[in-house]
C-alpha positions as CSV (number, residue, x, y, z in Angstrom):
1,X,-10.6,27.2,51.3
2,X,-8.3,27.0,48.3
3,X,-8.0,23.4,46.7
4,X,-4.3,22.8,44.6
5,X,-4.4,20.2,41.8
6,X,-1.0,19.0,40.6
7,X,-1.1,18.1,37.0
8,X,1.6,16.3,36.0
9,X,3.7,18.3,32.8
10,X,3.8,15.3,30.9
11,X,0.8,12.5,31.3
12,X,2.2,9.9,28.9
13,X,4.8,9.3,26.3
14,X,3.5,9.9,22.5
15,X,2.1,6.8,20.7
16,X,5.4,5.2,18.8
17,X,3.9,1.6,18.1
18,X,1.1,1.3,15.5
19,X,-0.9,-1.8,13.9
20,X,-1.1,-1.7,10.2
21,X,-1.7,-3.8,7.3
22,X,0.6,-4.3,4.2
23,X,-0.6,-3.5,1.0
24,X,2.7,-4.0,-1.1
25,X,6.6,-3.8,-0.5
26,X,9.9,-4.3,-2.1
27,X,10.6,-8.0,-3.0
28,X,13.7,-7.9,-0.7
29,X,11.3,-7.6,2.6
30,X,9.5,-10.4,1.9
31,X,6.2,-9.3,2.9
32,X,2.7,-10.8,1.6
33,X,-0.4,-8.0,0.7
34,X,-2.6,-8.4,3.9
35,X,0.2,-9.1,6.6
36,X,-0.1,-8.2,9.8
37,X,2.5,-5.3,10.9
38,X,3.6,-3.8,14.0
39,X,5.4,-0.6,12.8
40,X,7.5,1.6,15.4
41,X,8.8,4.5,14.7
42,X,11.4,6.4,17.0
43,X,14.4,8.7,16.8
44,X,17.4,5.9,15.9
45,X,15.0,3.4,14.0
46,X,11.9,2.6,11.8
47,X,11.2,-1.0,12.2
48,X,8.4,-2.9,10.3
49,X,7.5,-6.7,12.2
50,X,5.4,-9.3,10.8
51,X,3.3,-10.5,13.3
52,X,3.3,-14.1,13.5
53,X,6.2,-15.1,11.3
54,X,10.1,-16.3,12.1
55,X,11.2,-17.6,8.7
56,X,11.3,-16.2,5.3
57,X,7.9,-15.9,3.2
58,X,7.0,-18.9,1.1
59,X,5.6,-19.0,-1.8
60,X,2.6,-21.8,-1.4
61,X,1.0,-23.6,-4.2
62,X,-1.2,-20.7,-5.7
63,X,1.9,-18.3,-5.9
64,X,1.0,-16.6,-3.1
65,X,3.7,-15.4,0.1
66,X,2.8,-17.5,3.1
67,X,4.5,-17.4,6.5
68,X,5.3,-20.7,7.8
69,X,6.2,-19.8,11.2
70,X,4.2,-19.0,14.2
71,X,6.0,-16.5,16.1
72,X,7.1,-12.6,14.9
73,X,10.1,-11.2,12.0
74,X,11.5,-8.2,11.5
75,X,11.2,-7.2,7.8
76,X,12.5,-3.8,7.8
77,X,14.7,-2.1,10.1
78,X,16.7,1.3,9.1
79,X,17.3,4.8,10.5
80,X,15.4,7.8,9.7
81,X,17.9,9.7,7.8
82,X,17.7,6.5,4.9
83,X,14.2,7.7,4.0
84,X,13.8,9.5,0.8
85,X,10.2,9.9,1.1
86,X,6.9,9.8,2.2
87,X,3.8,9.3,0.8
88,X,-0.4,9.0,1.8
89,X,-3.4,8.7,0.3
90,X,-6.8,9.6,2.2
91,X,-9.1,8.3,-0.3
92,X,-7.1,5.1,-1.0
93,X,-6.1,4.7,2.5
94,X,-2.4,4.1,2.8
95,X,0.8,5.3,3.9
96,X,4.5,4.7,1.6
97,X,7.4,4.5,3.4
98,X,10.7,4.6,0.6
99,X,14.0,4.3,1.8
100,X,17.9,3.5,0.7
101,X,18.8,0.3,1.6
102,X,22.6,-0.7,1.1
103,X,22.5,1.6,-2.1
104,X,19.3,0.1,-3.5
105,X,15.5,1.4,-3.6
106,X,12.9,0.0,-1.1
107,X,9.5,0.5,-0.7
108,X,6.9,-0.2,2.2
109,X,3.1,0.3,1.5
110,X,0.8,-0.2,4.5
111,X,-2.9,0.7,5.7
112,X,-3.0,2.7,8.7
113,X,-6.1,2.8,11.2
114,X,-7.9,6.0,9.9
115,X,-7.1,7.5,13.5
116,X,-3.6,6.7,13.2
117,X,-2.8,8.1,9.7
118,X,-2.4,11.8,10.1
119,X,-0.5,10.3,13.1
120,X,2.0,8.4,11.6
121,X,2.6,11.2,9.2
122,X,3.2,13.5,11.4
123,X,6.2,11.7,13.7
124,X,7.8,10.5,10.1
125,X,7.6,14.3,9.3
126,X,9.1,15.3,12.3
127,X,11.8,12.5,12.2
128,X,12.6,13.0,8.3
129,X,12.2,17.0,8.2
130,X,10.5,16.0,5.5
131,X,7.1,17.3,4.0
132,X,5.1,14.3,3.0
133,X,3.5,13.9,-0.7
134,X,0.1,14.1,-0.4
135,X,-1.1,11.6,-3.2
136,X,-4.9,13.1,-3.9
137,X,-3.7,16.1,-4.7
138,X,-4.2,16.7,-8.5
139,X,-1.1,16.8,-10.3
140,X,-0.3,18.5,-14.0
141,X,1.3,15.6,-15.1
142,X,-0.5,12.7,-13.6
143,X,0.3,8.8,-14.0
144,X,-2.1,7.7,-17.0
145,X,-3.7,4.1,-16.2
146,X,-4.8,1.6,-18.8
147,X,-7.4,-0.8,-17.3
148,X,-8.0,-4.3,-18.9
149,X,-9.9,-7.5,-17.2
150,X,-11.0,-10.6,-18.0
151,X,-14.1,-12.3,-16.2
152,X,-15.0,-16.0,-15.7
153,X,-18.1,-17.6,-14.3
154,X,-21.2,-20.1,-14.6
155,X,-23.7,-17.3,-15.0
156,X,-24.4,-14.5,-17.4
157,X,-23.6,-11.8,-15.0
158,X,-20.1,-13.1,-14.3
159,X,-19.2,-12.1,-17.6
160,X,-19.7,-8.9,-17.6
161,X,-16.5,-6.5,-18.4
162,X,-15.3,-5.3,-14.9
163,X,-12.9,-2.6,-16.5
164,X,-15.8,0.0,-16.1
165,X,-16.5,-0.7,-12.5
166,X,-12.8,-0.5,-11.7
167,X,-12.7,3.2,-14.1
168,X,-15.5,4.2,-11.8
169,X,-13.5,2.8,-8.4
170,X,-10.2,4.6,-10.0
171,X,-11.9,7.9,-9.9
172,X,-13.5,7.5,-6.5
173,X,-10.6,6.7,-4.8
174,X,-7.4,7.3,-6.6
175,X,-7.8,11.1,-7.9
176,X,-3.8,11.3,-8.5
177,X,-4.3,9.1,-11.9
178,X,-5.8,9.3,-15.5
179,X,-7.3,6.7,-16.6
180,X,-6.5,6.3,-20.7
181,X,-7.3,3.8,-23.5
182,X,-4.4,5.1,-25.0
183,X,-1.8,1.9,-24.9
184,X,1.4,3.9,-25.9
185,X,0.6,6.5,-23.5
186,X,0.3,4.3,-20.3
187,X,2.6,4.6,-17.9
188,X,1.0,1.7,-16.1
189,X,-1.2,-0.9,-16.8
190,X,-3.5,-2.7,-14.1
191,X,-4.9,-6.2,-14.9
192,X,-7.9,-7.9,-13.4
193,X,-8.9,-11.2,-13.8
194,X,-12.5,-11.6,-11.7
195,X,-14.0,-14.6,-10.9
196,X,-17.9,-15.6,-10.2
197,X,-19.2,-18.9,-9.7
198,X,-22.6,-19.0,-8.3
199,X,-24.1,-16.3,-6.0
200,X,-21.0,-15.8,-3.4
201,X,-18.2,-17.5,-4.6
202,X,-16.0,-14.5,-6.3
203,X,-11.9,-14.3,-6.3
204,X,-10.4,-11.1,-8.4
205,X,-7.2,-11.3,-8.8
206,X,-5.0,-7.4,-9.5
207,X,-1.4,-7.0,-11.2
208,X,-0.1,-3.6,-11.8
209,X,2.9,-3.6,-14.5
210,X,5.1,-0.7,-15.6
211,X,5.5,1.2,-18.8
212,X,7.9,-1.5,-20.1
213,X,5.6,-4.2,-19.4
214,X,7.5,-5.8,-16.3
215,X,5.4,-7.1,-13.5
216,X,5.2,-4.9,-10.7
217,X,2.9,-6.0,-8.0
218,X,-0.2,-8.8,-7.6
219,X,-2.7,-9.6,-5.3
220,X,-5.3,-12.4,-5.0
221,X,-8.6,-12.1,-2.5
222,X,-11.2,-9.1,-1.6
223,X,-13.3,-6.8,-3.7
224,X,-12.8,-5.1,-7.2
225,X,-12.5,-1.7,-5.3
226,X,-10.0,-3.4,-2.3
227,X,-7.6,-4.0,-5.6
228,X,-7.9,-1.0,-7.1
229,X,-7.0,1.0,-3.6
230,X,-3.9,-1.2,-3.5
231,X,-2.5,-0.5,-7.0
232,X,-3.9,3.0,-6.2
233,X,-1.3,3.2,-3.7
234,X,1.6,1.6,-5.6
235,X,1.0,3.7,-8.6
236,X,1.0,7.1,-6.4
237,X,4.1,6.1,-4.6
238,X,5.9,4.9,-7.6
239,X,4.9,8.3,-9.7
240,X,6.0,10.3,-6.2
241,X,9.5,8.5,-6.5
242,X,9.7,9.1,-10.6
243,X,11.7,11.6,-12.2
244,X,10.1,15.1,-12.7
């Protein structure tokens, strides 16, 4: 007795639709470090949604973006043929999206799941026909990094100078970068300012600025390392999109 399976040529369409979290993006989008995305990616359109938020970010009494809506907002919709690159990091854990909008420069930076990363890569490879950077590979002219930070705190331990912590966390995660003590040889300079009071009660607080000075990026919230990933992944994207 002969038994006949029919498999079907075709069990499913290909994952489109991923959940991802921002880590930084052009000021235009108006999207906070740590939102909530739903990111789809198809043939006519790459469209980035904030989930849970109708109205334009506000900035709330810290300085920080806020949403004050309940409900979703698209922050970024444009075809594939406006994207001028592509960028990831494995040890930082991020994926760059850069783009022409209406003549001008913008940027997304977002953290994938680690099963959906070589993922997303791939389809904005295959929609781009463009070969991704990959940001830990070494580089002969890498971005050099000057580190500075200032602690505060109510015990001894609080004071302590975090710029060698975040030299070791650089080096762990962010291989694409030199750190230097060199001031006129930076080409970017990332600030922390940590905070310790008591045994649990810690806030560090990241800016990245450019080679002129100007404010780049900041976040507020989550560990030393957690900030140094995130400017980890605007650095590399920034250098990736710099003039050889």
């Amino acid at each position: 007795m002969v038994f006949l399976f029919c498999v079907p040529a075709f069990a499913g369409s290909p994952k489109t639709q991923f959940k991802v979290k921002a880590r930084a993006a052009s000021r235009s989008l108006r999207v906070a470090t740590g939102n909530s995305l739903e990111l789809s990616l198809n043939p006519d359109s790459v469209t980035a949604v904030v989930k849970g938020c109708t109205q334009p970010m506000k900035t709330n009494s810290s300085g920080q973006l806020e949403c004050p809506g309940d409900e979703d907002s698209i922050a970024a919709q444009f075809p594939p043929s406006a994207i001028t690159e592509v960028v990831s990091g494995q040890e930082a854990h991020f994926v760059s999206i850069l783009w022409n909008s209406n003549g001008k420069k913008a940027m997304l930076i977002f953290e994938p799941s680690q099963n959906d990363q070589p993922m997303i890569i791939s389809i904005l490879e295959k929609l781009t026909g463009k070969k991704s950077v990959n940001a830990d590979a070494q580089d002969d002219n890498p971005p050099r990094v000057l580190l500075r930070s200032q602690s505060y705190g109510n015990q001894q331990n609080a004071l302590r100078d975090q710029s060698m912590e975040m030299a070791m966390d650089f080096n762990d995660v962010c291989p694409t970068v030199q750190v230097t003590i060199n001031e006129q040889r930076a080409d970017f300079t990332v600030m922390l300012n940590h905070i310790e009071i008591g045994l649990i009660n810690r806030d560090n607080q990241v800016q990245v600025y450019d080679k002129d000075g100007d404010l780049i990026s900041g976040k507020e919230g989550g560990s030393i390392m957690d900030g140094v990933k995130g400017a980890c992944a605007l650095i590399a994207t920034l250098w990736a999109d710099h003039p050889k």
